[in-house]
C-alpha positions in Angstrom: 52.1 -17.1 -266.5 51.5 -17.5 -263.0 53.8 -20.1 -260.7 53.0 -21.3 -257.2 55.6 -22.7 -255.2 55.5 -24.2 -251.5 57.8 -26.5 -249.6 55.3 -29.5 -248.5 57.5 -31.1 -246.6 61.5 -31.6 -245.4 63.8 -32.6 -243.5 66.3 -30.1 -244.9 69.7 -31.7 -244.4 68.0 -35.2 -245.9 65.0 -34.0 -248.7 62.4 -31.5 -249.9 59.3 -32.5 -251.4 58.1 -29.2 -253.2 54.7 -29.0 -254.6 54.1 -26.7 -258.1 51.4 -25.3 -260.0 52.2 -23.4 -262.9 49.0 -21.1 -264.5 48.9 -19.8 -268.0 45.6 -18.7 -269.8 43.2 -20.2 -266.9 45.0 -23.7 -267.3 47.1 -25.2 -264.6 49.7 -27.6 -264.5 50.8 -29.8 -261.5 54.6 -30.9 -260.6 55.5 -32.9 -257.3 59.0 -32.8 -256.8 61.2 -34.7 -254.7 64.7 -32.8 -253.8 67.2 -35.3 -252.1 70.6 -34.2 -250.7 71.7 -38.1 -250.9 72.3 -40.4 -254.1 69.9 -43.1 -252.1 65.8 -42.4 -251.9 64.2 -44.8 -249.1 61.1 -46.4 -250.4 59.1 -44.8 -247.3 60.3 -41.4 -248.7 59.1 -43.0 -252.7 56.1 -43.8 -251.0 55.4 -40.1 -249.3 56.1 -38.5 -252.8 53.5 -41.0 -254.3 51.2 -41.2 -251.5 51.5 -36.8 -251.9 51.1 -36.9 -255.3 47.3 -39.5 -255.4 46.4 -36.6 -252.9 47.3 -33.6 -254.9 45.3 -34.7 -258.2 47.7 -36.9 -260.1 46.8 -39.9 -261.6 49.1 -43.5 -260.5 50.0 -43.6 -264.4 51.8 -40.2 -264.5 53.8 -40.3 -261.5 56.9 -41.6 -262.2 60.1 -41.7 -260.2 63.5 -40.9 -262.8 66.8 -42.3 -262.0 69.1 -39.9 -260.7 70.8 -37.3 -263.0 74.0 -36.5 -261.1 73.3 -33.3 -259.5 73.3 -33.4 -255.5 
């Protein structure tokens, strides 16, 4: 397995979005991920991640945004 990783975007001391593809037996898998270094996401940044996502492949239906799990 083969994994790609590049920092797309940031503003370091506020987010990261980070763009993965992971390759295993000639089929890929896509991740967007938005890092945050603050409890509170603004809905421009919601809207970069989404807007990212639509123009990396993924389809509206399988971008979701998850609450936040408590690490920071």
């Amino acid at each position: 397995m083969t994994t790609t990783l590049r920092v797309v975007d940031a503003i370091f001391d506020e987010y990261a979005i980070v763009h993965v593809i992971k390759t295993k037996e000639g089929k890929s898998e896509v991740l967007n991920k938005l890092h945050s270094r603050t409890t509170k996401i603004t809905e421009d940044l919601k809207e970069k991640i989404k807007q990212f996502s639509l123009d990396t492949g993924i389809l509206e239906e399988n971008i979701a945004i998850l609450p936040m799990n408590g690490e920071c």
